[in-house]
C-alpha positions as CSV (number, residue, x, y, z in Angstrom):
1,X,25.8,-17.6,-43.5
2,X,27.0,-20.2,-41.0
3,X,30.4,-20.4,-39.9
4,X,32.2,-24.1,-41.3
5,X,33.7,-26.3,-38.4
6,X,37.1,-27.2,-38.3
7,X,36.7,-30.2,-37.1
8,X,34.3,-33.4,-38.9
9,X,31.6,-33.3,-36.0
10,X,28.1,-33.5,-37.2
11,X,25.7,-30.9,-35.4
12,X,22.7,-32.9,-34.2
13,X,19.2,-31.3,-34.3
14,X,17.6,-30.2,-31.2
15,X,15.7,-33.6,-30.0
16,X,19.3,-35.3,-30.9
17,X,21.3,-32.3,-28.4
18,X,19.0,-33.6,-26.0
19,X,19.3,-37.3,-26.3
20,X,22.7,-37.4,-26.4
21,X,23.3,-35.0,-23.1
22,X,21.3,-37.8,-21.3
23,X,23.3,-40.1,-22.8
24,X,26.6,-38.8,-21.8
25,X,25.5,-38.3,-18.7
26,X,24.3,-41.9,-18.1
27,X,27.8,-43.1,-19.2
28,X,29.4,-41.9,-16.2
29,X,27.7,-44.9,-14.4
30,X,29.4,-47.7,-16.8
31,X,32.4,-48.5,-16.7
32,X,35.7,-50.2,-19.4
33,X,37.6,-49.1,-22.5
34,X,34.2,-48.7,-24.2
35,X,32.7,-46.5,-22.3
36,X,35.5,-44.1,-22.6
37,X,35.7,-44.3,-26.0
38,X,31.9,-43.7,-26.4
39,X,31.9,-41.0,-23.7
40,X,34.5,-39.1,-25.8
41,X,32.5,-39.1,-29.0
42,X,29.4,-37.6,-27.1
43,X,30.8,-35.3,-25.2
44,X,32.5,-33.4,-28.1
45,X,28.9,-33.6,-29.9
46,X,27.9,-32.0,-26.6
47,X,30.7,-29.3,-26.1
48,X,30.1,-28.1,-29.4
49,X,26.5,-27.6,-28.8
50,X,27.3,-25.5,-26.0
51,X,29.7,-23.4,-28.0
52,X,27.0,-22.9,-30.8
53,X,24.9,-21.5,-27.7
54,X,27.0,-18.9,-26.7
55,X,28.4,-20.9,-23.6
56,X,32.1,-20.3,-23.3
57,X,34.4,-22.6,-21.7
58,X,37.1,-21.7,-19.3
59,X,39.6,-23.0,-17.2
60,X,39.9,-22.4,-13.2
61,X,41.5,-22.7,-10.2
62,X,39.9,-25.1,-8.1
63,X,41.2,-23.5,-5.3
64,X,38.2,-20.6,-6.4
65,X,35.6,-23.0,-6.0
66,X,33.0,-23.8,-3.5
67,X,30.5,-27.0,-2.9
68,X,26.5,-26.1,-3.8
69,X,24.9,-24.6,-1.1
70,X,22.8,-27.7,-1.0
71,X,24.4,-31.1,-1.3
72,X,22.9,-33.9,-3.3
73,X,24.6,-37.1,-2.2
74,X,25.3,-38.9,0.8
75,X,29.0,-39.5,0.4
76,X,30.6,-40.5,-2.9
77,X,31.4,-44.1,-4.0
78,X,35.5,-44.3,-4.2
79,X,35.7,-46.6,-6.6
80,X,33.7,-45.1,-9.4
81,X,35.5,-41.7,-8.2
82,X,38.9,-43.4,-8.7
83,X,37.5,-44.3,-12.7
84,X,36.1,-41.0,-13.5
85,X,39.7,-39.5,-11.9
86,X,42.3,-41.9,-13.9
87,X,40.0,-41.6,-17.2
88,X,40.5,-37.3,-16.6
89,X,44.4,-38.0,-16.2
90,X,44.3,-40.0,-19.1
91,X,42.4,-38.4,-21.6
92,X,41.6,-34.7,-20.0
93,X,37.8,-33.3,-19.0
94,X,36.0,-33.4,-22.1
95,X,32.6,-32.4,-19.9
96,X,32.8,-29.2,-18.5
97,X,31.1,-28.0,-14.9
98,X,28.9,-26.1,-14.7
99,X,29.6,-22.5,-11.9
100,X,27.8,-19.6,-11.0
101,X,29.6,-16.7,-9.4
102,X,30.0,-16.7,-5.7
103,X,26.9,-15.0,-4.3
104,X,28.2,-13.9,-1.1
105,X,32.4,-14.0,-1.8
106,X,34.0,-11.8,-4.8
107,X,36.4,-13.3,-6.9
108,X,34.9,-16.7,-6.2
109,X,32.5,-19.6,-7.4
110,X,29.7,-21.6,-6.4
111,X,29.7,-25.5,-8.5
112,X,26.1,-26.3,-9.5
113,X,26.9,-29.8,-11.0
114,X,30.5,-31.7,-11.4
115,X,31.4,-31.8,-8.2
116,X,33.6,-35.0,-8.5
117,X,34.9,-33.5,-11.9
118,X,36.2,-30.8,-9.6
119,X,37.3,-33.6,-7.1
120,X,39.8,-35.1,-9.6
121,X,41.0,-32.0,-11.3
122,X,41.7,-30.6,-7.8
123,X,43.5,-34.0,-6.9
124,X,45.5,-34.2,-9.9
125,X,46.5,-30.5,-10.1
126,X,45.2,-29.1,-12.9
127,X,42.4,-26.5,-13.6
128,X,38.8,-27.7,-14.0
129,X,37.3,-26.8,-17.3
130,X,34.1,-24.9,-16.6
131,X,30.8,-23.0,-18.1
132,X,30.2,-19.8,-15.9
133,X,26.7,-18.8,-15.6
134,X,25.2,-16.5,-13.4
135,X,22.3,-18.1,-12.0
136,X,20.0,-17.5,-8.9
137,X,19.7,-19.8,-6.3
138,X,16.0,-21.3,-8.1
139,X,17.7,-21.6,-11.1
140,X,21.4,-23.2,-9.5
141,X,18.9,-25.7,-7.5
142,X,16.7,-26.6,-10.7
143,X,20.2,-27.1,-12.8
144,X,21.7,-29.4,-10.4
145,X,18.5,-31.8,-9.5
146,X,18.2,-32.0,-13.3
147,X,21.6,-32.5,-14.0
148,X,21.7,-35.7,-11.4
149,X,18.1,-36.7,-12.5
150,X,18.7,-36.6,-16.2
151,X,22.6,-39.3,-15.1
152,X,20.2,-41.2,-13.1
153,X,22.7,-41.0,-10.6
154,X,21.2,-40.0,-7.7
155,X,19.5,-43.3,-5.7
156,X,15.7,-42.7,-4.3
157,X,16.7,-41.2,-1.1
158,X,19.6,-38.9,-2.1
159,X,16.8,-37.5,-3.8
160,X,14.3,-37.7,-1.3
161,X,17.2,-35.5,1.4
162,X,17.7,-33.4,-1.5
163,X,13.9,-32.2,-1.8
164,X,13.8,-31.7,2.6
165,X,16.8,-29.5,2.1
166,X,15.3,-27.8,-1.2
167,X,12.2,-26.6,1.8
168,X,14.2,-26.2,4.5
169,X,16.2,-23.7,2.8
170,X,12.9,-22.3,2.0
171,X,12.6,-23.1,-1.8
172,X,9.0,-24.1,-2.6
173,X,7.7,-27.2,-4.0
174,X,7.0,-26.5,-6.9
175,X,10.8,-25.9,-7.1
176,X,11.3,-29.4,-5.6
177,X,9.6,-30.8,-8.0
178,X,11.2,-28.8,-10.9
179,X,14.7,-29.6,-9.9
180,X,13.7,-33.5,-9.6
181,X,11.7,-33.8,-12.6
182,X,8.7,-35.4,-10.6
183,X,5.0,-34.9,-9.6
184,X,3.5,-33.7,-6.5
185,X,2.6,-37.5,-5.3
186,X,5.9,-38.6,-5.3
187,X,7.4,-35.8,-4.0
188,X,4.7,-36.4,-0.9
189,X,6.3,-40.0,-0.4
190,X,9.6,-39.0,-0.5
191,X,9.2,-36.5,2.2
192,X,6.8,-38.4,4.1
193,X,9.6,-41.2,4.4
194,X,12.5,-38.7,5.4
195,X,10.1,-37.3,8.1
196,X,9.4,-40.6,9.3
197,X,12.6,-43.1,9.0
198,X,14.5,-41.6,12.1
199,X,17.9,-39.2,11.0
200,X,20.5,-41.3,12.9
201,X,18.7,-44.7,10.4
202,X,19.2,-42.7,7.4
203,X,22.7,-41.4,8.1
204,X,23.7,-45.4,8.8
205,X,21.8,-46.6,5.8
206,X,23.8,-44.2,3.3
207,X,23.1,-44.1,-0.2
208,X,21.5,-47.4,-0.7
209,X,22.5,-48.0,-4.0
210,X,19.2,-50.5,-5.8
211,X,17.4,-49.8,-2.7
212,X,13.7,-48.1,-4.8
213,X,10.7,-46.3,-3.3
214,X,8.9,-49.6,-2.1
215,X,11.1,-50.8,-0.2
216,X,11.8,-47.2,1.6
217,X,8.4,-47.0,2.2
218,X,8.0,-50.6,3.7
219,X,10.6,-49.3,5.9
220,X,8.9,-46.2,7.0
221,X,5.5,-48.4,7.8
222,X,7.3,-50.3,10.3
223,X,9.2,-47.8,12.0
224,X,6.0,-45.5,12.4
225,X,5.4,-48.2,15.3
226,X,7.4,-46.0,18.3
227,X,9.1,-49.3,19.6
228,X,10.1,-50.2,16.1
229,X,11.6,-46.5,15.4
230,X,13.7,-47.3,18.7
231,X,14.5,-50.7,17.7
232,X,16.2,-49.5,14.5
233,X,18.1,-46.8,16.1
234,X,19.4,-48.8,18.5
235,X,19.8,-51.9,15.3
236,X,22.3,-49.3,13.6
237,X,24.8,-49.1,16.4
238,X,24.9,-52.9,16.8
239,X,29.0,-55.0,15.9
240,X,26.6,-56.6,13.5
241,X,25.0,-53.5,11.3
242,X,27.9,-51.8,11.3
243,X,30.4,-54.8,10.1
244,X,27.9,-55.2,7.5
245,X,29.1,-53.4,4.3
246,X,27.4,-50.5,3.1
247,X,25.7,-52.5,-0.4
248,X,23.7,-54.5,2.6
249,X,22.9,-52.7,5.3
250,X,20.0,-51.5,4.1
251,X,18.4,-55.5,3.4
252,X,20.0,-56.1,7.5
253,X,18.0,-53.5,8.8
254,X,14.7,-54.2,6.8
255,X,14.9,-57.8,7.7
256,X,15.9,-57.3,11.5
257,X,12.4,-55.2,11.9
258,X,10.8,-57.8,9.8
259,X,11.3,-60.3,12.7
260,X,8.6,-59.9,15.4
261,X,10.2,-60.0,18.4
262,X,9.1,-62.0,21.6
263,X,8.7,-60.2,24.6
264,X,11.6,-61.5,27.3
265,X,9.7,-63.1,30.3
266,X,10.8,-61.7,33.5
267,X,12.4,-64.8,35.5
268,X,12.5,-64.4,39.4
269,X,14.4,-66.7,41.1
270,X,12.9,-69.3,43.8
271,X,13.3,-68.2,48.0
272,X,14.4,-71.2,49.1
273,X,14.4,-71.7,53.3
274,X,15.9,-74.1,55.6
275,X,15.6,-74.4,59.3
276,X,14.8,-76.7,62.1
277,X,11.7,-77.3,64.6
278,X,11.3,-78.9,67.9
279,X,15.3,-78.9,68.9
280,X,16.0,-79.9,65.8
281,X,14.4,-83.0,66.1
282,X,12.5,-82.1,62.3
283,X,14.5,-80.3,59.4
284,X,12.3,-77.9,56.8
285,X,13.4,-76.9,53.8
286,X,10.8,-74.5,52.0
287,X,10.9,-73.3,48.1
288,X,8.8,-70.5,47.3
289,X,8.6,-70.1,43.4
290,X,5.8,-67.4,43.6
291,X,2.9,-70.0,42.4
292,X,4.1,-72.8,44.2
293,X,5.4,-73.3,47.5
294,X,6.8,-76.8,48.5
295,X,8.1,-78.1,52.2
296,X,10.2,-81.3,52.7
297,X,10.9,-82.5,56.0
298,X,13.8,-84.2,57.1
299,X,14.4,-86.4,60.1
300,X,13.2,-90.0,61.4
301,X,9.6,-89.3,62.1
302,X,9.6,-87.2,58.6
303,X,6.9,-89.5,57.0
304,X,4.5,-89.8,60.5
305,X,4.7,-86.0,60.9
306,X,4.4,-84.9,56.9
307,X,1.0,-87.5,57.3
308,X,-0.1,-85.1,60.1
309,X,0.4,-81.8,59.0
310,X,-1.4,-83.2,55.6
311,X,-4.6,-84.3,57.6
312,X,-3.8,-80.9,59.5
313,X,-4.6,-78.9,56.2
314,X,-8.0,-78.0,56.3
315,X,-8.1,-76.7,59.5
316,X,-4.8,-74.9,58.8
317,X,-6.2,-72.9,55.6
318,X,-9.6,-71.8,57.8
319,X,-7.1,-70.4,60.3
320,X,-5.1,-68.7,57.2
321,X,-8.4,-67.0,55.9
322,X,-9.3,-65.8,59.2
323,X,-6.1,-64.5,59.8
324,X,-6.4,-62.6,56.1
325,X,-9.6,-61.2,57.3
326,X,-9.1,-57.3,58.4
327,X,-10.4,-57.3,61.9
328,X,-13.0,-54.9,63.2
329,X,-12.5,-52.0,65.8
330,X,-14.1,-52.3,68.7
């Protein structure tokens, strides 16, 4: 015979557990009194769900805790850390963590998911309510992708660093993909554009909260152009990328590689000469500009003896071309 509840919580059927885990994790993205109020409701639905499934909850040190082995964000947004923090001082953790013990260090434990949970309780000194688990490192990575997938709170390429890690730290694909919840095509794009957009881009760009897969892979089209790659590298470490707040940088740098550049035309100043002829009786000033070469003369017979050399020309330019001329040997 089942055991009566204390308290008036309704147990939801299965396909209800699920819905309203999603849910509550989804709420941790909205914000006001509402939220907190809602988020409270569900959470207790959810707690005792995990007690009916043998899960117990404990409280721990968060001085025993270590980060994943393989983060999931880039950075943390302060301002939606400072909610989730005041609404735990106020009202307490309702959703616990979830740990696995310390694979390599007795006594200790690894977080899977609630990392920021663990942030506040740590700040405001008090235990972090937990689920222990012992879990592999497949099944740690699958639980925290999911965990993050199923809050929608991880943006398109947090997701995308999270699957390179997943394989550089050997994992398969297939655990990739389990972890994110998505098929073998996305997963493709998603490395395809963290291979391509250059590291140094990436680690300026952030999170890019809003910013989906097209527009990450319109970015990684134009910077597969060499030149371009080098233009957005050098873009990020501009005065006016990085005064740029973090919400728009992303947009900056997109529309920055947008522009088609024009190639700067190399400007050589004119030789300009000056200098006098028979005893000074004629001034010359000559400006060479490379395709044009202009003398003036200065001096009383200036217009007689400019008329001269003109009518002089002809013969001049034969004597120039047979002066060119490479001369025989004997």
């Amino acid at each position: 015979m089942a055991r009566k509840h204390s308290l008036p919580i309704r147990v939801p059927d299965e396909s209800e557990a699920q819905r309203s885990g999603a849910e509550v994790r989804t709420e941790y993205t909205r914000r006001g009194a509402s939220r907190s109020m809602l988020q409270s409701l569900d959470e207790m639905a959810e707690n005792s769900m995990r007690m009916l499934e043998g899960e117990t909850i404990v409280a721990l040190d968060t001085e025993l805790l270590d980060g994943s082995f393989v983060a999931d964000r880039i950075g943390d947004d302060e301002e939606d850390y400072v909610l989730l923090r005041e609404a735990i001082r106020e009202s307490g953790q309702s959703t616990p963590i979830l740990v696995r013990p310390h694979p390599d260090a007795s006594g200790r434990y690894m977080i899977v998911y609630g990392h920021r949970r663990a942030r506040a309780a740590r700040d405001l000194g008090i235990p972090v309510r937990a689920v222990v688990k012992p879990l592999e490192d497949i099944a740690h990575v699958i639980a925290q992708g999911q965990e993050n997938t199923a809050r929608a709170d991880l943006t398109f390429i947090e997701k995308a660093l999270f699957a390179s890690k997943l394989l550089g730290s050997g994992m398969s694909k297939e655990v990739a993909r389990s972890a994110l919840s998505i098929d073998d095509t996305l997963l493709s794009r998603m490395l395809s554009v963290v291979e391509t957009v250059p590291g140094s881009v990436l680690d300026a760009i952030g999170a890019a909260k809003g910013v989906g897969r097209d527009r990450w892979e319109e970015l990684k089209k134009l910077v597969q152009v060499p030149a371009q790659a080098e233009r957005a590298e050098e873009f990020v470490r501009s005065e006016t990328y990085t005064a740029c707040d973090e919400g728009g940088r992303f947009t900056l740098l997109l529309d920055e590689l947008r522009t088609v550049r024009k190639p700067k035309r190399l400007s050589t100043s004119p030789s300009v000469r000056k200098f006098d002829v028979a005893e000074k009786a004629v001034s010359v000033a000559t400006r060479n500009a490379g395709r044009t070469f202009t003398i003036a003369l200065t001096s009383k017979d200036a217009s007689g003896f400019g008329a001269f050399v003109s009518e002089q020309l002809e013969t001049l330019y034969k004597a120039f071309q047979n002066h060119q001329q490479p001369k025989s040997g004997d």
